[in-house]
C-alpha positions in Angstrom: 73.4 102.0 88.9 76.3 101.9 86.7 77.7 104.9 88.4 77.3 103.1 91.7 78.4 100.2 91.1 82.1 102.0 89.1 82.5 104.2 93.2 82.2 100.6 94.7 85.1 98.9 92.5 86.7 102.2 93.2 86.8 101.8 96.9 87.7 98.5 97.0 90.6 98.7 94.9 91.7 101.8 97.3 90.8 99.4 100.3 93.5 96.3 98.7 96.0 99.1 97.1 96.3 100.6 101.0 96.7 97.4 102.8 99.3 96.2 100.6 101.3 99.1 101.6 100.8 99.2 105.1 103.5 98.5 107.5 101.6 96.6 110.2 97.8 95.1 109.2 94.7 96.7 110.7 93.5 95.3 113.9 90.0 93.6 112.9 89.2 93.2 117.1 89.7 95.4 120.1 93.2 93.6 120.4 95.2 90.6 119.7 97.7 90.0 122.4 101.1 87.7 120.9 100.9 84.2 122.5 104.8 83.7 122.7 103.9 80.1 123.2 102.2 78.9 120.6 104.4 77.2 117.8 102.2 78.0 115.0 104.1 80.6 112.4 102.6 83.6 110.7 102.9 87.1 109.9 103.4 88.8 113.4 102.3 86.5 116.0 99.2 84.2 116.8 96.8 86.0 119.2 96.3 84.6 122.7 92.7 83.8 123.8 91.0 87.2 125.0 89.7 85.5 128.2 93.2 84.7 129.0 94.6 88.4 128.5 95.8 90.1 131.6 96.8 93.9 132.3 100.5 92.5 132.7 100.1 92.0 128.7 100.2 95.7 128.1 102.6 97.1 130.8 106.8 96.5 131.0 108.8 98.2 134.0 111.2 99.3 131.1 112.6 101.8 133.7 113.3 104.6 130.6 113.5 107.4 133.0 117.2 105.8 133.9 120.1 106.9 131.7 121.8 103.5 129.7 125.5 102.4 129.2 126.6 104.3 126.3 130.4 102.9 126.7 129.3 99.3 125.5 130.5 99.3 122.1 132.7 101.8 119.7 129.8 103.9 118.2 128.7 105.5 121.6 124.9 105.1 121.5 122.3 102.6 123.3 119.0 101.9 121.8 116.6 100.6 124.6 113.7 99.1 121.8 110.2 98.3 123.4 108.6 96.4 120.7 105.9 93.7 120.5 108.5 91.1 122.1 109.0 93.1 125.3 105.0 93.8 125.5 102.5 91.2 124.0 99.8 93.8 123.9 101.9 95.3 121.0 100.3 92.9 118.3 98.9 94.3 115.2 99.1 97.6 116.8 101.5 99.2 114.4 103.7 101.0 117.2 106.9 100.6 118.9 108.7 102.6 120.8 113.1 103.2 121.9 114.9 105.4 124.1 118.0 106.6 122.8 121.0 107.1 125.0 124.5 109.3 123.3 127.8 109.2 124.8 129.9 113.0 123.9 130.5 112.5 120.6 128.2 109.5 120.5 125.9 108.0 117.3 123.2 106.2 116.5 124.9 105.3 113.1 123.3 104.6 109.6 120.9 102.7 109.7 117.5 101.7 108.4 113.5 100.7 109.6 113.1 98.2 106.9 109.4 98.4 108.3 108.7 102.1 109.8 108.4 105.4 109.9 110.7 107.0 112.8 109.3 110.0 115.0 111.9 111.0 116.9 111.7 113.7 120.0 115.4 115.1 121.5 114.6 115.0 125.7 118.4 116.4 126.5 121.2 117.8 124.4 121.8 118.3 120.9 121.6 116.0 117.9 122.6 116.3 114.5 120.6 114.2 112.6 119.6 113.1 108.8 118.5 111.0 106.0 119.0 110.3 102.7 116.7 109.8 99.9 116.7 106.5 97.3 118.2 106.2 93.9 119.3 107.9 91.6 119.4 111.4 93.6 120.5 110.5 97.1 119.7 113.6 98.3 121.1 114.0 102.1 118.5 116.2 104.5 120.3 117.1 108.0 119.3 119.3 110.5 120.6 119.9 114.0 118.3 119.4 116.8 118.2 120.9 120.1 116.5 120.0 123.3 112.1 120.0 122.5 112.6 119.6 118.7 111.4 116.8 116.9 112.2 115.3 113.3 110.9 112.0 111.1 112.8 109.7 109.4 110.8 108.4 106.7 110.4 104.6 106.3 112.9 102.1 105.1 115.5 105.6 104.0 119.1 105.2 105.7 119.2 107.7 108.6 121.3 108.6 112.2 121.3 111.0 114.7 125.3 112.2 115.9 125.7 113.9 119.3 128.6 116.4 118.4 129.0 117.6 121.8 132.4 116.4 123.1 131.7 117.4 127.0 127.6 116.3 127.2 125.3 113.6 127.1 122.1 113.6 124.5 119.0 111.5 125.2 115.8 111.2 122.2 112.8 108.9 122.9 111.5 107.8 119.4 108.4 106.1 118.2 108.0 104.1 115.2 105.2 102.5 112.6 105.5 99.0 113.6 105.3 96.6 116.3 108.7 95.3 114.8 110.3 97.3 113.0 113.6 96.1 112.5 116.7 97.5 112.1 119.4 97.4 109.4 122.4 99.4 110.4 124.5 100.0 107.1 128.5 99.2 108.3 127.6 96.0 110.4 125.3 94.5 107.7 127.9 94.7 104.8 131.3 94.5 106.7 129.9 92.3 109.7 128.0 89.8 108.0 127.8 86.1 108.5 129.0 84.5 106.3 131.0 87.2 105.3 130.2 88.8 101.4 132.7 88.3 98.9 135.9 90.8 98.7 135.4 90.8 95.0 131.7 91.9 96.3 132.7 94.6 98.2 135.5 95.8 96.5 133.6 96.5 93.3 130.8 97.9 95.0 133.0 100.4 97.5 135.9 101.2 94.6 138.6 100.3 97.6 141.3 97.0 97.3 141.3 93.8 99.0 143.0 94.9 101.8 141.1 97.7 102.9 137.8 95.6 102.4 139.6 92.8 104.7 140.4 95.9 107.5 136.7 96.6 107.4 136.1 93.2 107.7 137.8 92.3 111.2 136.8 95.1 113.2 134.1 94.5 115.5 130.5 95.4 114.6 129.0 95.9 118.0 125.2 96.1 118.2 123.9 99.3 120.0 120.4 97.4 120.4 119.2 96.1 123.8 
C-alpha cells in the first residue's frame, strides 16, 4: 500500500513539474476556439461557446504559396506569422505557424521565441542559420541549409537564418510550440525601445561611448513581422 501510494505522489508531482514547464497548457476538450470578443482577460483567450464554432474558425486564406515583399525594411526578410490571432481555432493548441520570405543577401536577424520551439524547413535557396546557447558558455551552433533540409531552434535561445546568396531569393516555412509565440528580435529591442534605455545602460553593457550608443539609437528598427 505504502509502495502504492509513494508511485501516486510520484506521478503527480511529474504531472505539476511538466505543466509548469509547458509552453502552451493542455487542451482539457476537443477545442477551445478564442472569442476575440469577449472582454474578460486571461492566459490565452476565453473560449467561444462550442455551439457557436464554425469551420471559418479553423481556416485563413493566408495565400502562402505567393512570394512576400522582402524590400520593406533594411534587414531584407518578411515573416508572414499565422498564429492564434489570424485563426481562432488556434487556442490552447500549442502551434503556430510563418512563412519566411529572403531578399539576396536577406535576414531574419537575431531574435528570440520567448515562448517556442522553432522547426524550421528551407522550401527554396540556401540559408545559413544558427543559435546560441545561454550563459556562461554562449556557445554559437551554425549550419548552412540547402533547399529540403530542416533545423530547430530551441526555445527562448537567440537565433537567425541569413540568405548569403547575393543573386537569389530563399523561402523556409517554420512551425513553432505556441499558439503565440512571440518574438523578441535582439537590435530593435535594446536600440529601438520605447522609452529609450539609458546611454549609461547601454554603454556599460556594449563597452562602446555615448556617441555610438546614440547612432544605434536613431536608426530605424523596422519590424519584418506581418
Amino acid at each position: 500500500m505504502a509502495s502504492s501510494s509513494y508511485i501516486l505522489v510520484t506521478a503527480l508531482l511529474a504531472l505539476a513539474a511538466w505543466q509548469a514547464i509547458a509552453s502552451d497548457p493542455s487542451p482539457l476538450q476537443d477545442f477551445c476556439v478564442a472569442d476575440n470578443s469577449s472582454r474578460v482577460l486571461v492566459n490565452g483567450f476565453i473560449c467561444k461557446d462550442p455551439k457557436d464554432v464554425k469551420a471559418e474558425d479553423f481556416f485563413l486564406a493566408a495565400k502562402l504559396d505567393m512570394p512576400r515583399d522582402t524590400k520593406m525594411n533594411k534587414v531584407g526578410s518578411n515573416v508572414t506569422l499565422i498564429n492564434v490571432m489570424r485563426i481562432p481555432g488556434l487556442n490552447t493548441l500549442g502551434i503556430s505557424l510563418a512563412r519566411i520570405d529572403y531578399a539576396p543577401l536577406g535576414e531574419n536577424p537575431p531574435h528570440t521565441h520567448p515562448r517556442a520551439t522553432e522547426i524550421l524547413t528551407v522550401l527554396e535557396g540556401t540559408l545559413y542559420v544558427g543559435f546560441v546557447t545561454s550563459n556562461p558558455e554562449n556557445k554559437f551552433l551554425s549550419k548552412v541549409l540547402n533547399k529540403g533540409d530542416v533545423f530547430v531552434f530551441p526555445e527562448g535561445l537567440i537565433h537567425f537564418q541569413f540568405n548569403p546568396n547575393p543573386y537569389k531569393p530563399a523561402v523556409a516555412i517554420a512551425a513553432l510550440s505556441s499558439q503565440n509565440p512571440g518574438a523578441i528580435t535582439i537590435a530593435n529591442a535594446v536600440f529601438g525601445s520605447k522609452p529609450m534605455m539609458s546611454d549609461d545602460v547601454l554603454t556599460k553593457a556594449f563597452q562602446v561611448d555615448k556617441k555610438t550608443v546614440d547612432w544605434l539609437q536613431a536608426q530605424f528598427w523596422a519590424d519584418n513581422h506581418n
